[in-house]
C-alpha positions as CSV (number, residue, x, y, z in Angstrom):
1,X,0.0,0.0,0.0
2,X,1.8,2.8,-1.0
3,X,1.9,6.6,1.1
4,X,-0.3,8.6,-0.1
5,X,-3.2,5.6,0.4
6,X,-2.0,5.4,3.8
7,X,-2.6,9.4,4.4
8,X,-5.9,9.6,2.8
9,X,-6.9,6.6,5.0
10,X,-5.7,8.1,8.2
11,X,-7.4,11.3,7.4
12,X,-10.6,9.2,7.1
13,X,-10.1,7.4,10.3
14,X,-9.6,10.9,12.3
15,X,-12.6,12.2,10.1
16,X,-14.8,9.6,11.4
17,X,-13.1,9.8,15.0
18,X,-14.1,14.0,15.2
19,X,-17.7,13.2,13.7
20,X,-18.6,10.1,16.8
21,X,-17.1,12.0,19.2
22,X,-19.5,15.1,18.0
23,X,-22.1,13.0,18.5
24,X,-21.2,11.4,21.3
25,X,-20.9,14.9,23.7
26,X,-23.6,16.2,21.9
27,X,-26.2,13.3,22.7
28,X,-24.5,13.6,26.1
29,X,-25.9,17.0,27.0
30,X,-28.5,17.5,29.2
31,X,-32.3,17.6,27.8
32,X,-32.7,21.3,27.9
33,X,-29.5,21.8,26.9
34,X,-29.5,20.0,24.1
35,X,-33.0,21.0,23.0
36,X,-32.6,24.7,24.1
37,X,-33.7,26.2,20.6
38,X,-36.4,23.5,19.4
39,X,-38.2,23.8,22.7
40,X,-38.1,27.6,23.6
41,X,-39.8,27.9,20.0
42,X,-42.4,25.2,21.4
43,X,-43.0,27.1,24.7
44,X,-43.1,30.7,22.8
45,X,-46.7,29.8,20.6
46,X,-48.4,28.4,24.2
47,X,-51.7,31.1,24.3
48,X,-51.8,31.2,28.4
49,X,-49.0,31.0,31.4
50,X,-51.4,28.1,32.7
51,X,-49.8,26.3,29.6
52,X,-46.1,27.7,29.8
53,X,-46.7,26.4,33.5
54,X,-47.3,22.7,32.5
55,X,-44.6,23.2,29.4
56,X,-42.1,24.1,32.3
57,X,-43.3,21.0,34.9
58,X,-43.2,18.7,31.6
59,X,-39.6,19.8,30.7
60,X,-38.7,19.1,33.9
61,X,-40.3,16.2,34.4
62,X,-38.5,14.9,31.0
63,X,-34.9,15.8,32.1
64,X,-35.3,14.7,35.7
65,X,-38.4,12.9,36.4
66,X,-39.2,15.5,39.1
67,X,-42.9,14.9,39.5
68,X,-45.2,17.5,38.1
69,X,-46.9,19.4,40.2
70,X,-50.4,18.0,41.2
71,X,-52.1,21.6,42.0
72,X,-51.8,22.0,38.2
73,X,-54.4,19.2,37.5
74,X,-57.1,20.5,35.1
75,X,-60.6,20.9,36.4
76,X,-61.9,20.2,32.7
77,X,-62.2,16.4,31.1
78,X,-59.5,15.0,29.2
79,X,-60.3,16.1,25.5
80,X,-63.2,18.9,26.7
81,X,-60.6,21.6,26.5
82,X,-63.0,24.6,26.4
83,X,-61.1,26.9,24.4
84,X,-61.0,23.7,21.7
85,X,-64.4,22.4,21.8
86,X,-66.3,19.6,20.6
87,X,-69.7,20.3,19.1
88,X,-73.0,18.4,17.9
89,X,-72.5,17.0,14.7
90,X,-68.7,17.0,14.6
91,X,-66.7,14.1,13.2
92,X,-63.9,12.8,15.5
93,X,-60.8,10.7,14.9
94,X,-60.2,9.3,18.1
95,X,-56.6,7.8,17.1
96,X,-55.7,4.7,20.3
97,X,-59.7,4.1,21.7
98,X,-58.8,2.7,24.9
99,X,-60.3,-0.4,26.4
100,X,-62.0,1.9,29.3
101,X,-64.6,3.7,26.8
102,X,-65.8,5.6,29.2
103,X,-63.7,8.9,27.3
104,X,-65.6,7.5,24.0
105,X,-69.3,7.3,25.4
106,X,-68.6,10.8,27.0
107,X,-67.5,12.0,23.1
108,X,-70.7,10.3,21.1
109,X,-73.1,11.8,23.7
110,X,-71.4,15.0,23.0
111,X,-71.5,15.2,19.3
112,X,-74.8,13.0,19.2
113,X,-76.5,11.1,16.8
114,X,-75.6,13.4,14.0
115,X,-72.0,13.2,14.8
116,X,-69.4,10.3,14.5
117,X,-66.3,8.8,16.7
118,X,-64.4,7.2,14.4
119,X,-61.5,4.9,16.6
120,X,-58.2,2.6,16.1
121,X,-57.0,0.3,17.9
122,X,-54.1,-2.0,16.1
123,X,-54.7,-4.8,18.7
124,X,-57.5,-6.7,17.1
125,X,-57.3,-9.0,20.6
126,X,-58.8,-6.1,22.2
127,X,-60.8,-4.3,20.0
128,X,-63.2,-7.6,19.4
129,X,-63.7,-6.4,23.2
130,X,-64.2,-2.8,22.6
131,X,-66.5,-3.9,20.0
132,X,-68.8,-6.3,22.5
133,X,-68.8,-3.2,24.6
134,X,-69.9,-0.7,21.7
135,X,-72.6,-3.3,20.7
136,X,-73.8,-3.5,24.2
137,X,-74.2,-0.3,25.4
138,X,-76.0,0.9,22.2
139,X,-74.1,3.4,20.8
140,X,-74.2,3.7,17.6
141,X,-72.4,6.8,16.3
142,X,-69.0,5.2,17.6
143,X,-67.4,3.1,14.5
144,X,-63.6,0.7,15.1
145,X,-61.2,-0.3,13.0
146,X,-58.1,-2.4,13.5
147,X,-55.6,-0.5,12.3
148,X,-52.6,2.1,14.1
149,X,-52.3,5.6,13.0
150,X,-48.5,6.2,11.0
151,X,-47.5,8.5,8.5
152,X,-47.3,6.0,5.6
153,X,-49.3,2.5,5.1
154,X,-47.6,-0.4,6.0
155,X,-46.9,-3.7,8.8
156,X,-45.1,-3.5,11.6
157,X,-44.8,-5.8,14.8
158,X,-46.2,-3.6,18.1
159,X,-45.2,-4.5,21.6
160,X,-48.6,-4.7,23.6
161,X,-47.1,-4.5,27.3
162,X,-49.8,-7.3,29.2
163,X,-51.9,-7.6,25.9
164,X,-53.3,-4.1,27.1
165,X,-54.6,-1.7,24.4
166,X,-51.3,0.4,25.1
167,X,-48.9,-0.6,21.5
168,X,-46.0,1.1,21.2
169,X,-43.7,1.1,18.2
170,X,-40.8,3.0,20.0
171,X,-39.9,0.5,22.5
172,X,-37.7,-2.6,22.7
173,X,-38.1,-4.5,25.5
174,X,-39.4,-8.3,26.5
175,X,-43.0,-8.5,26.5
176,X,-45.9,-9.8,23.1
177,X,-45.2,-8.5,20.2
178,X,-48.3,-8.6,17.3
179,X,-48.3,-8.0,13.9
180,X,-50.2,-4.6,13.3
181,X,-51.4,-3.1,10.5
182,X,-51.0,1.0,10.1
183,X,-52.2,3.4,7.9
184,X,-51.8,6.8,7.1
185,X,-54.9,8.9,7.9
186,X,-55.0,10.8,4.5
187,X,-55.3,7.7,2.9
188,X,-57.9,6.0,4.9
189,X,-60.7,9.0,5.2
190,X,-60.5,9.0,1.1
191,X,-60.9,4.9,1.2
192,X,-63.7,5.1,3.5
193,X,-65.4,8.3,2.0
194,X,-64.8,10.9,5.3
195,X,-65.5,13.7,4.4
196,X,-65.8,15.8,6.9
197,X,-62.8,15.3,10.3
198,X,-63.7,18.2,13.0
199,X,-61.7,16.7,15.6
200,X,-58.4,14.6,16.1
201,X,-57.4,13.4,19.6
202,X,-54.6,10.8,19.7
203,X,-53.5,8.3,22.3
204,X,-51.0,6.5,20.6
205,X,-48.2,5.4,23.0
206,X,-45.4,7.3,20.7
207,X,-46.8,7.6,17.4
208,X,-48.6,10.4,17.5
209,X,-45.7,12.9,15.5
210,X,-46.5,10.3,13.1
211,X,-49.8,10.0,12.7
212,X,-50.0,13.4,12.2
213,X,-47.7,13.4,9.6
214,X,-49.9,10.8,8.0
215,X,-53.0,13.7,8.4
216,X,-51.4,16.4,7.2
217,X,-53.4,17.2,4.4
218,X,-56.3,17.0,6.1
219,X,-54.6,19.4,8.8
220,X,-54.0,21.7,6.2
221,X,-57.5,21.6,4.4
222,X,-60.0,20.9,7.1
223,X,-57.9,22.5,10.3
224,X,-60.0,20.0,12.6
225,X,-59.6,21.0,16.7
226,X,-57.0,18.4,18.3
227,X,-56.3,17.4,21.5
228,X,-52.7,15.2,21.5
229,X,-51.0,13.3,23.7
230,X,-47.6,14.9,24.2
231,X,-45.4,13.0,27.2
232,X,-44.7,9.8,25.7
233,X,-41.5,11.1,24.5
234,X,-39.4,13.3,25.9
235,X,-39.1,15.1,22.3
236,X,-42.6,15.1,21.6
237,X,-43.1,18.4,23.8
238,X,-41.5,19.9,21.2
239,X,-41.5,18.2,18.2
240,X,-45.2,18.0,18.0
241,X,-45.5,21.9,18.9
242,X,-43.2,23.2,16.3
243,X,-44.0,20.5,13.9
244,X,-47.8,21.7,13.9
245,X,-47.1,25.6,14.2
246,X,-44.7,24.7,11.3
247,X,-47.8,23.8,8.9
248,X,-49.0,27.6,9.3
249,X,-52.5,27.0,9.4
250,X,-53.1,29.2,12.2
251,X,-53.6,26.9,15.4
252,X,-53.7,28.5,18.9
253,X,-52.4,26.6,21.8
254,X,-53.1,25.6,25.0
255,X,-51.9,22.4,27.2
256,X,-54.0,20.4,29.8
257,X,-52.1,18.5,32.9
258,X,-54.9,15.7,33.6
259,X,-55.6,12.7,35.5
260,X,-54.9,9.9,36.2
261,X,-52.0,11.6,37.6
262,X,-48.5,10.2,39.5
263,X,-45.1,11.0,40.7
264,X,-44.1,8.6,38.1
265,X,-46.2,9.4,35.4
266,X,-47.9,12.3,33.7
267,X,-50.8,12.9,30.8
268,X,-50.5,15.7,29.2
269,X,-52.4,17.0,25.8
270,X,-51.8,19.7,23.9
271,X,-55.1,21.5,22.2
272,X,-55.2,23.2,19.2
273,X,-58.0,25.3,17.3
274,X,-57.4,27.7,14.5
275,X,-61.1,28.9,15.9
């Protein structure tokens, strides 16, 4: 191997060195350090200090699982925002319908007969449930499908942590994992003739930057009222923000610390109307 092949490969090696090591120290920072731009753009769009309150306790919360404080628990419903409302007639995407339908039953009796709640659930174990339960209690403006929210259509295999209705598609870890099936939300109201979406709230254990990158054209057309899960990552509190802000359709923001509430764990939405 002659010198100048030697060089060019050294320089390579020490190239590659400088570029881990970047990462490395980077990734190494501390959460609000490292995020210091993307998030102080997040917090700058919240509408009230109630929010920048519960942005702060979040942040917190993500970079040193200091509880949040309980005093900040909302007095309204999860989803019944009431700067982002939901109103007879209204259509609603209702992305990760939980086992526990009492959140559901509330939202059908709230947009009533003329109105729709439209929910996924990837675990078809548990949705045959959800289903028995629907049937049951008579409701009949609540329609299930098997399928996960994503930003493109395709298969992927979902840990289900006890067989619960909580998937997630971020996490590795022992536990069942079930084929799923996962579609992009632009795609599916065309296939299934929705016209009209007034409402997205979404559940979904991780996914929802996602699946609301699967929506945007709808958020950009129809600029339906959301309510969104945002503390299943520590990046979603800002990623999600900026990411919707980003589409310039004019949303207004607000966040909503609700139960069930724990030193341990936190639920927290982010509500959006461009009304």
């Amino acid at each position: 191997m002659n010198e100048k092949v030697v060089k060019r490969l050294w320089i390579f090696f020490i190239i590659c060195l400088v570029i881990f090591f970047g990462m490395f120290f980077k990734n190494s920072k501390p959460y609000a350090e490292r995020y210091q731009t993307e998030l102080a753009s997040a917090r700058s769009v919240l509408t009230d200090d109630y929010s920048k309150t519960v942005f702060d306790q979040l942040l917190e919360f993500n970079a040193t699982r200091k509880p949040m404080d309980e005093k900040n628990v909302d007095v309204f419903p999860e989803n019944f925002c009431p700067n982002v409302p939901l109103n007879k007639g209204d259509v609603i995407i209702n992305g990760g319908i939980s086992s526990d339908l009492t959140l559901s039953f509330k939202m059908a009796d709230t947009v009533g007969e003329t109105g729709q709640v439209i929910g996924f659930d990837p675990n078809v174990r548990i949705l045959a449930q959800i289903n028995k339960e629907i049937k049951e209690s008579k409701y009949n403006n609540i329609k299930t499908f098997g399928y996960g929210l994503w930003n493109k259509n395709c298969h992927k295999d979902l840990y289900f942590k006890d067989n619960t209705d909580a998937s997630l598609v971020f996490r590795k870890d022992e536990g069942l994992y079930l084929p799923a099936t996962l579609v992009k939300l632009d795609d599916f109201v065309v296939k299934e003739a929705v016209k009209n979406v007034n409402f997205i709230t979404l559940d979904v254990e991780g996914a929802e930057l996602e699946a609301l990158e699967g929506a945007k054209t709808i958020l950009l057309t129809q600029k339906p009222n959301l309510a969104i899960s945002i503390h299943h990552k520590p990046t979603d509190l800002f990623q999600i923000i900026n990411f919707l802000n980003g589409l310039n359709c004019g949303y207004k923001f607000w966040l909503g610390l609700h139960t069930p509430y724990s030193p341990t764990s936190v639920n927290v939405l982010l509500y959006a109307t461009v009304k």
